[in-house]
C-alpha positions as CSV (number, residue, x, y, z in Angstrom):
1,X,0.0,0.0,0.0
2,X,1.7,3.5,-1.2
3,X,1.6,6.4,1.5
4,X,-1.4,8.2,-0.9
5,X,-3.2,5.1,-0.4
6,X,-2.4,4.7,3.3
7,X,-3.2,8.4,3.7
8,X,-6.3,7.7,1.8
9,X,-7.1,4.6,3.9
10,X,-6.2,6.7,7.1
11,X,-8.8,9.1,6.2
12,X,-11.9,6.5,5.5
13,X,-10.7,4.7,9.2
14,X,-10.4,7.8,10.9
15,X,-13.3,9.2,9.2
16,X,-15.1,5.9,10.2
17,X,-14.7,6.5,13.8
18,X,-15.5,9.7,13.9
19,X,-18.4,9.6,12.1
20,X,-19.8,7.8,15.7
21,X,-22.7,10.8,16.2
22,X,-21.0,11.4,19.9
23,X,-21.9,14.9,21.3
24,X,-19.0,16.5,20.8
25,X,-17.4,15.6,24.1
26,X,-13.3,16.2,24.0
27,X,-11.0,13.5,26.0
28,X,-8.4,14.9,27.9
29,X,-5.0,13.5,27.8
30,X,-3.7,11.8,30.5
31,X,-0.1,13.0,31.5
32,X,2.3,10.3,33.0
33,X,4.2,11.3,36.1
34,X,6.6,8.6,35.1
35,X,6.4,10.2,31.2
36,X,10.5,11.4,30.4
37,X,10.8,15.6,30.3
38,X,9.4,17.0,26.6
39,X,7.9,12.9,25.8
40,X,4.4,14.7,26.4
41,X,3.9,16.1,22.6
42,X,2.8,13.5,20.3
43,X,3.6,16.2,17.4
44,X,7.4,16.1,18.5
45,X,8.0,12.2,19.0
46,X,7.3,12.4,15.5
47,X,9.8,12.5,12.5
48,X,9.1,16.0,10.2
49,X,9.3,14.2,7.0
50,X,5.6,13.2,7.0
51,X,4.1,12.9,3.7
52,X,0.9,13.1,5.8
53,X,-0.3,12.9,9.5
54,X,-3.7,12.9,11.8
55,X,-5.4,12.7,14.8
56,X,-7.7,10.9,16.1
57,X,-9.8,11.3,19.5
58,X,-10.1,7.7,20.2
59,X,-12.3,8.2,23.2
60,X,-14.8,10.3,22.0
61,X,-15.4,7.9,19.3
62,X,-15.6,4.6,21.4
63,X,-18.0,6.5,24.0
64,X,-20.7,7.0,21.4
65,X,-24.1,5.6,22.7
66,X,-25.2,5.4,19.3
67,X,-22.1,3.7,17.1
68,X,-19.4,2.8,19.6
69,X,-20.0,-0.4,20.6
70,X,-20.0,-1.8,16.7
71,X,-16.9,0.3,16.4
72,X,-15.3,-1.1,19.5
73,X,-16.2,-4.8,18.0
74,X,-14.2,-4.0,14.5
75,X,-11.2,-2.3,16.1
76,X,-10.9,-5.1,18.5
77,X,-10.9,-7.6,15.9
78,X,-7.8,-6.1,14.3
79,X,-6.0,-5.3,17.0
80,X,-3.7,-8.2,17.4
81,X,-2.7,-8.1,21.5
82,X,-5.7,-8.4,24.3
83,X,-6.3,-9.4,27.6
84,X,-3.5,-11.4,27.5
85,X,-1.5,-8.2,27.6
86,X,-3.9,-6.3,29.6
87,X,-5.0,-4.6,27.1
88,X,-8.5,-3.4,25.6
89,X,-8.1,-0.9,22.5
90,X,-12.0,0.2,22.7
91,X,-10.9,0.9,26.7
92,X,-7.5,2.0,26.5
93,X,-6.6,3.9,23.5
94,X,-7.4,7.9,24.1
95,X,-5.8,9.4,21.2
96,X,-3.9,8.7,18.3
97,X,-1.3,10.8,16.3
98,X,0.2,9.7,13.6
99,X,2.7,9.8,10.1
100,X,2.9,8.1,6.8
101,X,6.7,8.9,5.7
102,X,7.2,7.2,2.3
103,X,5.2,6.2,-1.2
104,X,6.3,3.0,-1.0
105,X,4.8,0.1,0.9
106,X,3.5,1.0,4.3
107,X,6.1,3.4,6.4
108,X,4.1,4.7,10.1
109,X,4.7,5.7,12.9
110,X,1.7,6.8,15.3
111,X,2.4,8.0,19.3
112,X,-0.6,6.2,21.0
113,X,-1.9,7.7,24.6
114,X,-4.0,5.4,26.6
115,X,-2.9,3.1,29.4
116,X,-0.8,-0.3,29.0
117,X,0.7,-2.8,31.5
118,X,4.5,-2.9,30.9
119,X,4.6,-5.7,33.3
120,X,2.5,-8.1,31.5
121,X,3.2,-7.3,27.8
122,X,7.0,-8.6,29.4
123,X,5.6,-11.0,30.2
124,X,3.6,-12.2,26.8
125,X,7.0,-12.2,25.3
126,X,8.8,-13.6,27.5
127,X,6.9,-16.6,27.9
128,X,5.9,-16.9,24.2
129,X,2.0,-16.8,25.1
130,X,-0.3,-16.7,21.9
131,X,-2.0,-13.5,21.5
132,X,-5.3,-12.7,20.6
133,X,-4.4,-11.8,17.1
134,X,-3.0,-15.5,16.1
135,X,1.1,-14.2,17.0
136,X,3.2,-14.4,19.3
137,X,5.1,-11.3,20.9
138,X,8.1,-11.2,20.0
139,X,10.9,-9.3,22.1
140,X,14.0,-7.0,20.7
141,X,16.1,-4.2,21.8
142,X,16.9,-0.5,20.0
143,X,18.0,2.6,21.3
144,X,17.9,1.2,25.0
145,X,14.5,0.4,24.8
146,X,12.0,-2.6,24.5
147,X,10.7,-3.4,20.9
148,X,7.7,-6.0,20.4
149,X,6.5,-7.1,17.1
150,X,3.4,-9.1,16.2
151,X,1.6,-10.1,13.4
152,X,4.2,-7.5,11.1
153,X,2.8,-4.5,13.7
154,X,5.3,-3.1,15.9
155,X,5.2,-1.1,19.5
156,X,7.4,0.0,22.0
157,X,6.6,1.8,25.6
158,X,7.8,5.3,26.6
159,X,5.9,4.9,29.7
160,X,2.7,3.7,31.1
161,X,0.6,6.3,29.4
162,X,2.5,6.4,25.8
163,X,3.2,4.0,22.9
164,X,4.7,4.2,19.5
165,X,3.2,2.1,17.4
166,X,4.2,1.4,13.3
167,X,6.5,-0.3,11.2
168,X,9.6,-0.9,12.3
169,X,11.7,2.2,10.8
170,X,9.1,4.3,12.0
171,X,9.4,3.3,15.3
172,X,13.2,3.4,15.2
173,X,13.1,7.3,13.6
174,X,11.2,8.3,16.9
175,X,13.3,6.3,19.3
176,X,16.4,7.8,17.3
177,X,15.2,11.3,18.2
178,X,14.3,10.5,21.5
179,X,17.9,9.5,22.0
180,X,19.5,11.8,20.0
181,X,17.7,14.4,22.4
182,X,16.1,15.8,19.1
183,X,12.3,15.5,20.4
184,X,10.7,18.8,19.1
185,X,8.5,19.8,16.6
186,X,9.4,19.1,13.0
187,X,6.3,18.9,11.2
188,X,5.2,21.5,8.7
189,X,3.3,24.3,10.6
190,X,0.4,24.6,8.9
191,X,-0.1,20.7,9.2
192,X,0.4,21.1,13.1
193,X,-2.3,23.8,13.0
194,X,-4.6,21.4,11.2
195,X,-4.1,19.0,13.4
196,X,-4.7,21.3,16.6
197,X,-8.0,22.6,14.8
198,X,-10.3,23.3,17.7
199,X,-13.6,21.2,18.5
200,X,-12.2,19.0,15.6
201,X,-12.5,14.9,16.5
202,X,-10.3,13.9,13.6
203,X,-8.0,16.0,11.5
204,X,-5.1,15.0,8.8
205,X,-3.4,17.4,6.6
206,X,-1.5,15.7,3.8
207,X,1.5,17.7,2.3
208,X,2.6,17.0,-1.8
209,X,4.3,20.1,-1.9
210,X,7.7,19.1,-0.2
211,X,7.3,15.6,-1.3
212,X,5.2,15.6,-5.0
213,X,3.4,12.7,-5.8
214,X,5.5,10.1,-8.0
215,X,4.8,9.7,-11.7
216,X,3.7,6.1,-11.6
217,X,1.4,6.9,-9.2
218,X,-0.1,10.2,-10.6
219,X,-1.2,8.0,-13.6
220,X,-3.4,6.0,-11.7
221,X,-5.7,8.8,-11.1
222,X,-7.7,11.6,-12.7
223,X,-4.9,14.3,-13.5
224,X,-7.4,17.3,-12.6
225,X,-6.7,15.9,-9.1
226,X,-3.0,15.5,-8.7
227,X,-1.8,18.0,-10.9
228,X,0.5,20.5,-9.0
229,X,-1.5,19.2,-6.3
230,X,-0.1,20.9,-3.4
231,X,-1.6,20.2,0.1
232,X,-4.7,18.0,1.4
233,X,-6.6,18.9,4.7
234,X,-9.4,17.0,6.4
235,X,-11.4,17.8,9.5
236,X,-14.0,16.2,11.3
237,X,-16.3,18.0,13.8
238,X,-19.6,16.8,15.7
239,X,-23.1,18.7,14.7
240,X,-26.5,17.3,13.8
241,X,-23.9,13.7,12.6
242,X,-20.5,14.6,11.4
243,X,-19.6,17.4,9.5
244,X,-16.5,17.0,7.2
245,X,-14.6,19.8,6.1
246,X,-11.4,20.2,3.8
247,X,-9.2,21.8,1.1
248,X,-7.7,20.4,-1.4
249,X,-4.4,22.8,-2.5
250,X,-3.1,23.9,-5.8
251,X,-0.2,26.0,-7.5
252,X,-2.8,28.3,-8.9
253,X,-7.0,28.8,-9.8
254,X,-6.7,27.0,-13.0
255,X,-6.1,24.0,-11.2
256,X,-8.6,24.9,-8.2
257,X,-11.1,24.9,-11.1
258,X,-10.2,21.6,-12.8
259,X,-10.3,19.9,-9.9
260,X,-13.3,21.1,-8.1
261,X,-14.9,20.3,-11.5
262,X,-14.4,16.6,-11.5
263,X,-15.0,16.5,-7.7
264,X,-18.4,18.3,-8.8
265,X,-19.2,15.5,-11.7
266,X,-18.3,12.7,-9.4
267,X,-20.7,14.0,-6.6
268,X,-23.4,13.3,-9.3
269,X,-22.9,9.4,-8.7
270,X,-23.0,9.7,-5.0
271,X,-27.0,9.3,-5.2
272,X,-26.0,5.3,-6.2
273,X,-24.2,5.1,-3.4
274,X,-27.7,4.8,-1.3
275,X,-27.9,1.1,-2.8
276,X,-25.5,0.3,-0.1
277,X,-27.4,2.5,2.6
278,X,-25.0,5.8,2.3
279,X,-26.3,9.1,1.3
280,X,-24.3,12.0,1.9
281,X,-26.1,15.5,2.7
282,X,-25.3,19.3,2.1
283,X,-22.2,18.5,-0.3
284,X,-20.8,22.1,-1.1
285,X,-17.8,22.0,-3.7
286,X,-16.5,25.4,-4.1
287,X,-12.8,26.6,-6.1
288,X,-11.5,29.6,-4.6
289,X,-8.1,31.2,-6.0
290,X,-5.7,28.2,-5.7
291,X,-7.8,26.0,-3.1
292,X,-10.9,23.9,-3.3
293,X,-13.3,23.8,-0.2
294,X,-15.5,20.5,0.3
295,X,-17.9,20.4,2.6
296,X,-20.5,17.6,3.8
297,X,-22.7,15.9,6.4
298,X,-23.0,12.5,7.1
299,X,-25.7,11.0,9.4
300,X,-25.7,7.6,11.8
301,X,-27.4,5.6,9.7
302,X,-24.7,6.6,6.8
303,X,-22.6,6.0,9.4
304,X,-23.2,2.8,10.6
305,X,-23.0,1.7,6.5
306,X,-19.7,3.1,6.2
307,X,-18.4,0.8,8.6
308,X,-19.7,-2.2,7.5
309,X,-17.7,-1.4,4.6
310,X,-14.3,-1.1,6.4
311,X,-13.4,-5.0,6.9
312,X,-13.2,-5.5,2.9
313,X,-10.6,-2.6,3.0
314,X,-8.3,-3.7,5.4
315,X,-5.5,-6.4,5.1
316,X,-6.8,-9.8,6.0
């Protein structure tokens, strides 16, 4: 999976559980008082190179009355370590922030706050106890620290409050800068500001600017889109369902027009897509100057078809 498609696929997930019609409550970070000095900013554990990064407020989304406890059942089923390891994603994750850092093949790192049980994920490894997920744990060292891999996912523990989770050079770019003593905020401003939009329950900026958009790849989609594509962002806020809001980037208007006249002619399919139970309400496509607004609401029931839709888009 490229990093356009992983930032794709990051978008539909994250989108999926946002869209979980929750009243717009915010979760609240929980600080470790055994957390290292400056480990507290999820933006700064990460590498700046990110071809795109998010957030998601993971407890917001799981405490919907309405559409967390089907979420909670598809995360859980994915997530390859359990009670075995004292852990429960749908009751321990509270936030995830993460980064996609290359086009080819999966390259992630994501800084995970929630709660974990050093003592017994130790132990899982150490006595080779089959996880939930199939696996087994499997125990190495870098940078002075614990790395466990299962099932081709990778995690290690800052402390009992904070995980980095990904592929194993993305892990080992944030342990390098956590021993390098380099732990501070390299991402792209205005991708840190879209991540810290207010009230928002998800947010992802993606930026093709620094990093454009291989050739090979470009040709797999329609050019109006990627030409001189620039910059992606994505936010998701809570009123009357889930309202989703972005812009779409480009060098200049010509290409704000182009594209926002394709994204217009696709919208006029999106009445099929109530076949399947999805029908997406107040769509607003507007070009102005170099950028192109989008604009739409989803409702629960939309919701809840959207996520039966997920488990044929992940990896089996």
């Amino acid at each position: 999976m490229n990093a356009l498609r992983w930032f794709g696929f990051s978008l539909l997930l994250s989108s999926t559980l946002a869209l979980s019609g929750c009243p717009g409550k915010d979760s609240t970070e929980v600080k470790s008082p055994t957390a290292e000095a400056g480990m507290d900013d999820a933006l700064a554990l990460l590498p700046g190179s990110a071809i795109a990064a998010g957030t998601i407020d993971a407890r917001a989304f799981f405490g919907s009355a309405t559409f967390g406890a089907d979420l909670a059942k598809l995360v859980e089923k994915y997530v390859p370590i359990g009670a075995e390891a004292g852990f429960q994603a749908s009751r321990d994750v509270d936030r995830v922030t993460f980064g996609s850092y290359s086009y080819q093949g999966i390259d992630v790192a994501a800084i995970v706050i929630g709660r974990f049980d050093s003592a017994k994920i130790k132990l899982v490894a150490s006595a080779q106890t089959p996880t939930k997920g199939g696996g087994t744990l499997v125990a190495s060292q870098y940078a002075g620290r614990d790395v466990y891999t299962v099932n081709n996912v990778g995690f290690t523990l800052l402390s009992d409050t904070r995980a980095v989770v990904g592929t194993e050079q993305g892990i080992r770019r944030v342990l390098e800068r956590i021993k390098d003593k380099r732990v501070k905020r390299d991402i792209a401003p205005w991708m840190i500001a879209t991540l810290e939009t207010p009230g928002a329950a998800l947010a992802a900026a993606g930026d093709f600017a620094s990093q454009p958009i291989p050739a090979e790849l470009t040709r797999q989609m329609a050019p109006q889109l990627v030409t001189n594509l620039k910059a992606v962002r994505v936010v998701a806020t809570f009123k009357d369902g889930v309202q989703l809001a972005g812009s779409i980037t480009y060098a200049d208007a010509a290409g704000a027009e182009a594209s926002a006249a394709v994204l217009k002619q696709s919208m006029s399919y999106a009445k099929y897509l109530g076949v399947f139970g999805i029908k997406l309400q107040n769509v607003e496509i507007k070009a102005d100057k170099s950028d192109v607004a989008v604009s739409l609401l989803v409702d629960d029931q939309s919701l809840r078809a959207i996520l039966a839709t997920v488990p044929q888009l992940l990896p089996q």
